[in-house]
PLY file of the C-alpha trace (Angstrom):
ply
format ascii 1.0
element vertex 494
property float x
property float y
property float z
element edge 493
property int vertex1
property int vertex2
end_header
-9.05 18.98 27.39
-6.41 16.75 26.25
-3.95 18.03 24.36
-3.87 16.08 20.94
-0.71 16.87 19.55
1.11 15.83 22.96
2.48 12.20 22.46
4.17 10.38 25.21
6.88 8.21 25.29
6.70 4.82 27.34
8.32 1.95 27.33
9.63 2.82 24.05
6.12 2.79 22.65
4.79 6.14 21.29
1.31 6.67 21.40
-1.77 9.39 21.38
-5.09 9.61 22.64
-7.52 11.80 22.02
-11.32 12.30 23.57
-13.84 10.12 21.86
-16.72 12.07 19.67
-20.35 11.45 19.87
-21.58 8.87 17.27
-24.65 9.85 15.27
-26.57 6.35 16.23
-26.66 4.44 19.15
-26.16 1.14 18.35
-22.93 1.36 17.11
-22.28 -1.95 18.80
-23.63 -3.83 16.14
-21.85 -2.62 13.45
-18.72 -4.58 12.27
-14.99 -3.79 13.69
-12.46 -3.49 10.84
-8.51 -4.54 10.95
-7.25 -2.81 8.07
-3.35 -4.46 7.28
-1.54 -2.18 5.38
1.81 -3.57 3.43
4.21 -1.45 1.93
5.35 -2.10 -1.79
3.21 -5.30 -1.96
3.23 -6.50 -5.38
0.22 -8.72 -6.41
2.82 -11.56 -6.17
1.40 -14.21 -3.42
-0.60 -17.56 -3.70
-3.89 -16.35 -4.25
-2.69 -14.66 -7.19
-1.88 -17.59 -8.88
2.18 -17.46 -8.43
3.01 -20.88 -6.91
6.41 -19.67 -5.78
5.62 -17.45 -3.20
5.29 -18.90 0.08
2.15 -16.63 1.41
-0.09 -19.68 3.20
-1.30 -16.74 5.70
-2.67 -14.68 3.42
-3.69 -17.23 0.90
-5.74 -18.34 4.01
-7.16 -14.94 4.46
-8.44 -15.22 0.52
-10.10 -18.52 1.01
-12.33 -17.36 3.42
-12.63 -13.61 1.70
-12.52 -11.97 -1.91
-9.28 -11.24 -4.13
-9.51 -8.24 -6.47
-7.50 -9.67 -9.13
-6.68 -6.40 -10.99
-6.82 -3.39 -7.88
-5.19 -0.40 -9.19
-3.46 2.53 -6.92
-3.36 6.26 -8.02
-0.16 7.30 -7.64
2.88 4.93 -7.65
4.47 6.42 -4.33
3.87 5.92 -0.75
2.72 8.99 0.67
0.46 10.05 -2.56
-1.05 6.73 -2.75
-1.70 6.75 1.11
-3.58 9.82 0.49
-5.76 8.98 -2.19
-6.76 5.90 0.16
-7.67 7.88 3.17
-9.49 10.41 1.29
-10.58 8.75 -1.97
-9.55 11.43 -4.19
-7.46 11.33 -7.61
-4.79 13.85 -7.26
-5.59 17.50 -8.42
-2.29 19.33 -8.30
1.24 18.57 -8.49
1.71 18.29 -4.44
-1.04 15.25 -4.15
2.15 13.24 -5.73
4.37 13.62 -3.01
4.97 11.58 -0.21
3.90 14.69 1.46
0.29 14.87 0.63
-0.94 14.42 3.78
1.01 16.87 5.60
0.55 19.21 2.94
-3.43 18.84 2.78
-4.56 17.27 6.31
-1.80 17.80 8.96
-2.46 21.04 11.36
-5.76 21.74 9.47
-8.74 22.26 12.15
-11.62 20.21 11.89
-14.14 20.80 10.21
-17.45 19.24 8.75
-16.08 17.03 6.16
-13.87 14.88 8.00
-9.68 14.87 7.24
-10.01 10.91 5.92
-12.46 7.68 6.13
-10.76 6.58 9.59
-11.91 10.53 11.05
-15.37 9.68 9.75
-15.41 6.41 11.37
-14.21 7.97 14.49
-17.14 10.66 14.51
-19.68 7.82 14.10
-18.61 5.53 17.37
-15.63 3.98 16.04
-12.78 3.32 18.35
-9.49 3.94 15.80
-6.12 2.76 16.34
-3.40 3.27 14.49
-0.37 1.03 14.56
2.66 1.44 12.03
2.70 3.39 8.80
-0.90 3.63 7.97
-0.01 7.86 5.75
3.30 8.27 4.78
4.78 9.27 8.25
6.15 5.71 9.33
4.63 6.25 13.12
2.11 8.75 12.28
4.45 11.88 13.56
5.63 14.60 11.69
9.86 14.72 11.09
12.64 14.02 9.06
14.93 10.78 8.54
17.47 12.04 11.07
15.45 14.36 13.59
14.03 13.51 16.99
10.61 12.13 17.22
7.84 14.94 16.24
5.14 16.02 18.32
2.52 16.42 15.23
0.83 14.31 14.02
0.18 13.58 10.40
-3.65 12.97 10.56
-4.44 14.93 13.76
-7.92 14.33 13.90
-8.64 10.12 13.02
-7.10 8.45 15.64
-8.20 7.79 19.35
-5.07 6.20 19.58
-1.35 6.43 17.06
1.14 3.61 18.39
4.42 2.74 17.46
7.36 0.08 19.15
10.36 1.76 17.59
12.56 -0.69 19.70
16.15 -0.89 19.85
15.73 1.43 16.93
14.32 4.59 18.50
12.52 6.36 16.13
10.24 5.22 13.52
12.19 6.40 10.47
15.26 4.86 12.01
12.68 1.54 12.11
11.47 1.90 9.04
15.21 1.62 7.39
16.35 -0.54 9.97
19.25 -3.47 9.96
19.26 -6.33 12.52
21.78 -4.84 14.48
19.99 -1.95 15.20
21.78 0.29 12.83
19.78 2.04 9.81
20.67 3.13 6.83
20.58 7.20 7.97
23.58 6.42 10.54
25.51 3.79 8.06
25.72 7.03 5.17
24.08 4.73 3.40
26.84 2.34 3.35
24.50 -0.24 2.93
23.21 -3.82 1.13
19.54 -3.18 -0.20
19.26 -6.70 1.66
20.01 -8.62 4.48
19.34 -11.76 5.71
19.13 -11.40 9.38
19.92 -14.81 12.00
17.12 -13.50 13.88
13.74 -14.24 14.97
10.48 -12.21 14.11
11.49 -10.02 16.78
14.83 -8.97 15.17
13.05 -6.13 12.80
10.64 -3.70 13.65
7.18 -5.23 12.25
7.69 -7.96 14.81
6.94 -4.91 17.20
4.32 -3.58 15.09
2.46 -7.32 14.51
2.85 -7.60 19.22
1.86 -4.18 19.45
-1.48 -4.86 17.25
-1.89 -8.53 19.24
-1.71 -6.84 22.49
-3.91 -4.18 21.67
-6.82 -6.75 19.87
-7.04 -8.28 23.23
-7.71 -4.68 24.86
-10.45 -3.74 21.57
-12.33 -7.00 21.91
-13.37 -6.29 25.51
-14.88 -2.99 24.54
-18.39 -1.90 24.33
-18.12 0.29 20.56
-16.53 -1.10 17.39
-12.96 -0.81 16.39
-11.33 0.24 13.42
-7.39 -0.93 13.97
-5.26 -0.27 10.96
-1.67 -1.99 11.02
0.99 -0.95 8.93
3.80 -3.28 8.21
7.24 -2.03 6.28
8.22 -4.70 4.33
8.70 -5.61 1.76
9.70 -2.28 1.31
13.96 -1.49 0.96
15.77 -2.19 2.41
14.83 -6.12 2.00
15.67 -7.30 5.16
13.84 -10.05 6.54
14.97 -13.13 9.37
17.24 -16.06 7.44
14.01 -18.78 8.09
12.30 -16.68 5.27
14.98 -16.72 3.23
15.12 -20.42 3.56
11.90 -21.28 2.20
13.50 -20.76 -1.23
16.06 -21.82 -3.88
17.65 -19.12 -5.06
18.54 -20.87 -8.08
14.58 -21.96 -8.43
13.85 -18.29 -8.49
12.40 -16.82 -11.41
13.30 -13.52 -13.50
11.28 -11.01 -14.87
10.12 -11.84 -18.22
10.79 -7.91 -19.25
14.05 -6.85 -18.80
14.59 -4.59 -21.42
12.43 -1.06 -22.42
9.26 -1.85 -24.16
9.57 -1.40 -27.84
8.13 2.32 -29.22
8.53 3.60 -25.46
10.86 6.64 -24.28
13.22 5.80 -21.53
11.46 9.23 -20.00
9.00 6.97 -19.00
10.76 4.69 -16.82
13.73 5.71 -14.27
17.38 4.77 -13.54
16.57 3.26 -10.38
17.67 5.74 -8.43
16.02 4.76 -4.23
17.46 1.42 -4.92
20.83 2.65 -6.12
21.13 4.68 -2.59
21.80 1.45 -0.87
25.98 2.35 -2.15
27.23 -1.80 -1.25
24.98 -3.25 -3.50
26.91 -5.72 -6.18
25.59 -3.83 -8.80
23.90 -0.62 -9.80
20.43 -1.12 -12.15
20.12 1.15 -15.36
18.43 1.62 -18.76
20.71 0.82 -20.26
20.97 -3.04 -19.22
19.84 -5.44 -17.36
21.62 -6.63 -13.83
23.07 -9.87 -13.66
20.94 -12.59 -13.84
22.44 -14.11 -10.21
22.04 -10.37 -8.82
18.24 -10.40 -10.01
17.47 -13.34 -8.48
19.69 -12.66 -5.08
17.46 -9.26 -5.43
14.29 -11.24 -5.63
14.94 -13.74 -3.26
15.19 -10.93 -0.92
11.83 -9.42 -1.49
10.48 -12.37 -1.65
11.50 -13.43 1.94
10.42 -9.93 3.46
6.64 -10.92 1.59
6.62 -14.61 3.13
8.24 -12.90 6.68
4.64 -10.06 6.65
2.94 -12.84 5.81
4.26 -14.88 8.94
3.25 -12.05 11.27
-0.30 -11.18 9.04
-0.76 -15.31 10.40
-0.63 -13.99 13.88
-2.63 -11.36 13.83
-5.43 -13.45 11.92
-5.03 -15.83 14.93
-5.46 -13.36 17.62
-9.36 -12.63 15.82
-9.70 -16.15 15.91
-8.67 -16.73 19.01
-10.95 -13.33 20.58
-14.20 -14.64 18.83
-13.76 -11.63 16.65
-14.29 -13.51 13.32
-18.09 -12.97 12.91
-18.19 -9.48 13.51
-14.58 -7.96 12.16
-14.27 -6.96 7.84
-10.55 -7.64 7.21
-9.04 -5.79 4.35
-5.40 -6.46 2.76
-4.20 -3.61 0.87
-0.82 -3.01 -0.99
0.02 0.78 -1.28
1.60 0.19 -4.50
3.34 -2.64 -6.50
7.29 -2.57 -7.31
9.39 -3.33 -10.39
11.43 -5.89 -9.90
13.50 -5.81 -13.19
10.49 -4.91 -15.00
11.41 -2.81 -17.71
15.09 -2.57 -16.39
13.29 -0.84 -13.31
14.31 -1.85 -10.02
11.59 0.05 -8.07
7.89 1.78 -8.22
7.49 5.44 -9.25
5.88 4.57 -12.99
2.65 4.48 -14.48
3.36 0.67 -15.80
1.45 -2.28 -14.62
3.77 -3.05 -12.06
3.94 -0.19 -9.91
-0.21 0.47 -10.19
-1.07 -2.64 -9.68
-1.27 -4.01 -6.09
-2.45 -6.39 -3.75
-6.07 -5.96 -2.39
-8.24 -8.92 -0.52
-11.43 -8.21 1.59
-13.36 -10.43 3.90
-16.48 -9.61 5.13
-18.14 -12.19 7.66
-20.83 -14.12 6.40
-20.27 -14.04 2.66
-18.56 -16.68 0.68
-14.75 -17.30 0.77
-12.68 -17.85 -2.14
-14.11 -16.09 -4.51
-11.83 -13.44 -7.04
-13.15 -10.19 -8.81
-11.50 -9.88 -12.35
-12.68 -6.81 -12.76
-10.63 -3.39 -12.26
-11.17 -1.42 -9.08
-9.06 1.63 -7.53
-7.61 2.56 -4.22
-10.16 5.64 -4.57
-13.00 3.06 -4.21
-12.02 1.65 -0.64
-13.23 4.52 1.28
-16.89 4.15 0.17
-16.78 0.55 0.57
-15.47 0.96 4.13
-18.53 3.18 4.68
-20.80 1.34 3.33
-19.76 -2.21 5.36
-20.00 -0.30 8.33
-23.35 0.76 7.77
-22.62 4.35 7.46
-23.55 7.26 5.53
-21.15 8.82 3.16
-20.01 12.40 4.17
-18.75 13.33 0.79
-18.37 12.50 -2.63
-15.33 10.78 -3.37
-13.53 9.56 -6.71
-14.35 6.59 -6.00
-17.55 4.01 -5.48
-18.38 1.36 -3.06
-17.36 -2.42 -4.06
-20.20 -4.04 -1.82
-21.68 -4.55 -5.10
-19.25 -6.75 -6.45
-18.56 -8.33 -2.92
-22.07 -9.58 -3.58
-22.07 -10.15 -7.37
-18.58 -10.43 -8.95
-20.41 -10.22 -11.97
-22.34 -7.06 -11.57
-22.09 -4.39 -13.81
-19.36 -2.25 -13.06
-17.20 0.72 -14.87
-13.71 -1.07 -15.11
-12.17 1.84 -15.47
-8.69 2.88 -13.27
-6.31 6.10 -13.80
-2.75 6.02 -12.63
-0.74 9.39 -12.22
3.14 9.93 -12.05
6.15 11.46 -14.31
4.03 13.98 -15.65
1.31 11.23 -17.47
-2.12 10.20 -17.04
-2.71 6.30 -17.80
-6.10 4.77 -18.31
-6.67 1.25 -17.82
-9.85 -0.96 -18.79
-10.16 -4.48 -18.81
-8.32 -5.01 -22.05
-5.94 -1.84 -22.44
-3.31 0.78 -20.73
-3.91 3.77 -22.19
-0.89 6.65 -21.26
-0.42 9.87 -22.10
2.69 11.84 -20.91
2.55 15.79 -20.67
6.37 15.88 -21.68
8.34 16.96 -24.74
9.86 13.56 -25.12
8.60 11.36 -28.20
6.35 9.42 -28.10
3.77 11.07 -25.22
1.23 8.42 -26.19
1.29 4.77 -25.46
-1.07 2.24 -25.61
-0.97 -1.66 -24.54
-2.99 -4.82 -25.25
-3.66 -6.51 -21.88
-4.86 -9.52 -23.98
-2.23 -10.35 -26.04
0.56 -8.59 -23.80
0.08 -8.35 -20.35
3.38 -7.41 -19.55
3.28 -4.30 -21.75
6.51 -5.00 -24.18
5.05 -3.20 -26.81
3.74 -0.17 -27.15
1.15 -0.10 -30.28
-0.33 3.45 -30.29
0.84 4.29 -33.22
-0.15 1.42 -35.26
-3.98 1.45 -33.79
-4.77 5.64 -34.07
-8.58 4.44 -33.78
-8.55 2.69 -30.61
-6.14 5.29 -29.32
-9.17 7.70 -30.46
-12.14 5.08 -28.88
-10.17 5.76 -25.54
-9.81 9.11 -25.34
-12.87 10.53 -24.02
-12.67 7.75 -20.98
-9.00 9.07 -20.12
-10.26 12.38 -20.31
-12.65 12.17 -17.31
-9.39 11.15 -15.04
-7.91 13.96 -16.34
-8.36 16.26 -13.37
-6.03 19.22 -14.54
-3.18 17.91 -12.61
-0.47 19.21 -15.48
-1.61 22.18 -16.83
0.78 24.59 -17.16
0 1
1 2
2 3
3 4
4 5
5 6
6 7
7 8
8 9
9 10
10 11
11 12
12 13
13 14
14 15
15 16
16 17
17 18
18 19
19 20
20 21
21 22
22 23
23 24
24 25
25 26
26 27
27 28
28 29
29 30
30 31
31 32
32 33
33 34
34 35
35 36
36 37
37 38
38 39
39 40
40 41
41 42
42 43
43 44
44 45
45 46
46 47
47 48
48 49
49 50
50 51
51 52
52 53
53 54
54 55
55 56
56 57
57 58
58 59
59 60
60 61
61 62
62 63
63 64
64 65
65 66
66 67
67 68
68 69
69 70
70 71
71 72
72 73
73 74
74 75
75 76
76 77
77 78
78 79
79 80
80 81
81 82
82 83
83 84
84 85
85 86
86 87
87 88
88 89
89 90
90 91
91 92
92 93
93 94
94 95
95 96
96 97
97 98
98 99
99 100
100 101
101 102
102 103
103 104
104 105
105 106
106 107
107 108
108 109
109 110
110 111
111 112
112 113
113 114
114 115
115 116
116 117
117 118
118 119
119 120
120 121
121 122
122 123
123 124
124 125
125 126
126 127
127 128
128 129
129 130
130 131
131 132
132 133
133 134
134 135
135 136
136 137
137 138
138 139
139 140
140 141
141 142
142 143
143 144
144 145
145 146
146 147
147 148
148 149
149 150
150 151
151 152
152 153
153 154
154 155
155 156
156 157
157 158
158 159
159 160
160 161
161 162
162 163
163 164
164 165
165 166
166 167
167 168
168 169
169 170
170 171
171 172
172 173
173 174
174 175
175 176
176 177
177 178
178 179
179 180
180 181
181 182
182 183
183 184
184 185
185 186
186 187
187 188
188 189
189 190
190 191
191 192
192 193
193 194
194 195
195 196
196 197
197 198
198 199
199 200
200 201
201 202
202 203
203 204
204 205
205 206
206 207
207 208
208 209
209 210
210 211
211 212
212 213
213 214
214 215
215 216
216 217
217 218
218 219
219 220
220 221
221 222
222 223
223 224
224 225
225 226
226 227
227 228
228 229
229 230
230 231
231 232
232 233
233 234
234 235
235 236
236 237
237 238
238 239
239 240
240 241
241 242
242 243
243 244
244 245
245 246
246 247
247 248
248 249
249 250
250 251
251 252
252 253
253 254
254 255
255 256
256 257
257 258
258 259
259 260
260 261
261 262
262 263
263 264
264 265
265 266
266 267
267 268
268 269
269 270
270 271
271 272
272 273
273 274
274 275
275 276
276 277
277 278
278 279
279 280
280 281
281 282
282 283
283 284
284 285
285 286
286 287
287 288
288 289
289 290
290 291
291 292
292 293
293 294
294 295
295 296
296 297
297 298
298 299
299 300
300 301
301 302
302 303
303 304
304 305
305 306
306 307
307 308
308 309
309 310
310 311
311 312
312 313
313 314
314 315
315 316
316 317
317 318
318 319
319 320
320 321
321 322
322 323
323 324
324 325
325 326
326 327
327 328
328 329
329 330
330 331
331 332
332 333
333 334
334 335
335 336
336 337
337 338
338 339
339 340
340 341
341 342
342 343
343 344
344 345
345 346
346 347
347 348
348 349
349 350
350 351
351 352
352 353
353 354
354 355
355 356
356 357
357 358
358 359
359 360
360 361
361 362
362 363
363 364
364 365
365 366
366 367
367 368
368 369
369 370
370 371
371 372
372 373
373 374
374 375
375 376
376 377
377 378
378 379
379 380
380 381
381 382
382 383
383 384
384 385
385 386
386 387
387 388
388 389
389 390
390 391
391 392
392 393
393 394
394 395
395 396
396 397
397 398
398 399
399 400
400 401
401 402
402 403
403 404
404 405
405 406
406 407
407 408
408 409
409 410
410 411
411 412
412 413
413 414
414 415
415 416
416 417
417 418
418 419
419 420
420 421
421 422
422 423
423 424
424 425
425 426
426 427
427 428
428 429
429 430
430 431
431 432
432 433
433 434
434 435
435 436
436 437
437 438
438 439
439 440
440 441
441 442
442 443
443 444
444 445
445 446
446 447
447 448
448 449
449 450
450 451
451 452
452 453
453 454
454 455
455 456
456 457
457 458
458 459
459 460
460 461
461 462
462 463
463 464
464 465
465 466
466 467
467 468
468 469
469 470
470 471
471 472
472 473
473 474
474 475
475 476
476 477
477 478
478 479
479 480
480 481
481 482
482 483
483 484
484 485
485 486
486 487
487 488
488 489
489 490
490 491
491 492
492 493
């Protein structure tokens, strides 16, 4: 038997592969392949989403001929946790399904047993080829170890993939990679003597999801000749920090042209114990300035900040381009569901935040597009979905049964009637606080000693919650209580 937790190192590629398992039907050949794209810190900040100034024609593309969940809602505001609550589509129960080690804390070096680990190891069991390329959990190659330790020989999700590549390049490990500069340096072996930027005189080639968008190219040419469907998932890094993206991205803007946040200050009636000081983007020590509560950065800082995020979005969605070309050009199209997913959005000055790691609009709310072949293109779904709810919908395109009950419920629904009756109800946890949102309202409450622990916000006549009006509207804070009370699953009870 092969020994799953062996990988091997060639070519500077790491990889896995593990023996197939028998699928319950037997013409899994007829059931759709899925490329899932994952993109880390993805704010809902592109063309499709209505903001003219982003430079996203790839992905824009990828919306005209799918559907764009206009308000798509993550559980947890933080890599790892949200990654979890995808894979498994489960709200967080206890304290450690908020850490960027949920997965290794829950999944990694469990045996396997009936219910499978996540949707990919359910996939797998039912004829599904599954690749993994990039950060798909938290682990930024799918191997267990720290920032500064060799490679691991574990892997993170030990029983989903047939196959866990990476292309750590001229970098040589995937956290190195994942916190990479141009020059091959990272920001481990620089003591964090760092920019949280760079604009790089490079090619796509000159940062590590150039590797990562080959790597999946080469290996759609290998999936399309095969006899069983794929699942591929591809995990790009930016724009996560640091923001560090080739100069020909940067050049498709005007720095001057750029615009601010229209929040930088601390909504009125809210405690600054429910925001942060900044703190990840603050570790990058040669940035011009350090954000805080207690101000707002420069406006030409903001903007140079922005720019730089915005460049690493337009430089994914370069590479997204190529790998939406590569189905093309296999005559994958008619049989392959593409799904875009954000793992979490990112204050960017919001609030005085430079970050995620909130229960605010702007770190829940991310990025989420689906296209399944043969329904119509173009069309957006205003109402709100979770991360929770992807791993039913998965299932059910693929024609599956579901192996457990999840937190969340299938979308083929609305992919079919954007109108249909639906819930529109998300929950966000972080920083000790539940928050409910509906169509028209944020609903948080913290489980803190800081005043106030409640705070509500009008979507409809503030949707970048400036204000928060709990205390002058006790009734609807009372209307909403019983909803946030079913996502209340226990998490902070003492």
């Amino acid at each position: 038997m092969i020994n799953m937790l062996l990988p091997s190192l060639f070519s500077g590629i790491l990889s896995c592969s593990q023996p197939a398992i028998q699928p319950e039907e037997s013409k899994v050949q007829q059931k759709p392949n899925v490329l899932f794209i994952c993109v880390d810190d993805l704010r809902p900040e592109l063309g499709c989403y209505g903001k003219t100034y982003i430079k996203s024609p790839n992905i824009d593309k990828l919306a005209a001929s799918g559907t764009v969940f206009t308000n798509h809602f993550v559980q947890v505001p933080t890599s790892g946790a949200s990654r979890c609550c995808l894979l498994t589509g489960m709200f967080p129960k206890t304290a450690g399904y908020l850490s960027n080690e949920a997965c290794r804390e829950f999944i990694s070096g469990k045996p396997e047993t009936e219910v499978p680990e996540t949707f990919i190891h359910h996939l797998r069991r039912n004829g599904y080829y599954t690749v993994g390329i990039g950060k798909i959990s938290h682990y930024v190659d799918g191997l267990l170890y720290g920032y500064t330790d060799p490679v691991g020989t574990e892997y993170e999700l030990p029983h989903s993939w047939d196959e866990m590549l990476f292309n750590p390049a001229k970098w040589e490990t995937g956290w190195n990679a994942f916190f990479g500069y141009a020059d091959g340096s990272n920001r481990q072996n620089r003591n964090e003597q760092v920019k949280p930027y760079e604009m790089g005189n490079v090619d796509d080639m000159g940062y590590p999801d150039g590797y990562t968008a080959k790597l999946a190219i080469q290996k759609l040419d290998e999936l399309a000749k095969m006899d069983k469907p794929f699942f591929l998932a591809v995990g790009f890094f930016k724009p996560h920090l640091p923001f560090t993206a080739p100069k020909k991205y940067w050049d498709l803007y005007n720095e001057d042209e750029i615009p601010l946040s229209p929040t930088q200050f601390i909504p009125e009636n809210v405690n600054k114990a429910s925001l942060h000081s900044s703190s990840e983007f603050n570790q990058y020590k040669l940035g011009e300035e350090k954000a805080s509560l207690n101000a707002p950065v420069s406006d030409e800082y903001a903007r140079k900040v922005r720019h730089a995020y915005f460049a690493c979005v337009s430089y994914i969605d370069a590479l997204i381009g190529k790998l939406l070309e590569e189905i093309e050009k296999q005559g994958l199209s008619e049989n392959t569901v593409i799904v875009l997913w954000g793992d979490h959005g990112w204050h960017l000055g919001d609030q005085l935040v430079w970050g995620k790691h909130t229960i605010f609009e702007q770190a829940l709310k991310s990025a989420f597009i689906i296209r399944v072949p043969g329904q119509k293109g173009g069309t957006h779904i205003n109402q709100v979905v979770s991360t929770v709810d992807i791993y039913p919908t998965i299932v059910d395109l693929c024609g599956l049964n579901m192996p457990m009950e999840t937190d969340g419920k299938s979308l083929v629904p609305l992919l079919s009637n954007p109108l249909a009756q639906w819930d529109n109800v998300s929950y966000g946890y972080y920083r000790d606080g539940i928050s409910l949102r509906t169509e028209r309202y944020r609903l948080t409450r913290y489980f803190r000693k800081e005043e106030p622990v409640v705070e509500l916000y009008d979507h409809q006549t503030d949707p970048n919650e400036t204000k928060n009006i709990a205390a002058e509207n006790p009734k609807i804070v009372e209307s909403l209580m019983p909803l946030w009370e079913k996502g209340n699953t226990g998490l902070y009870k003492k």
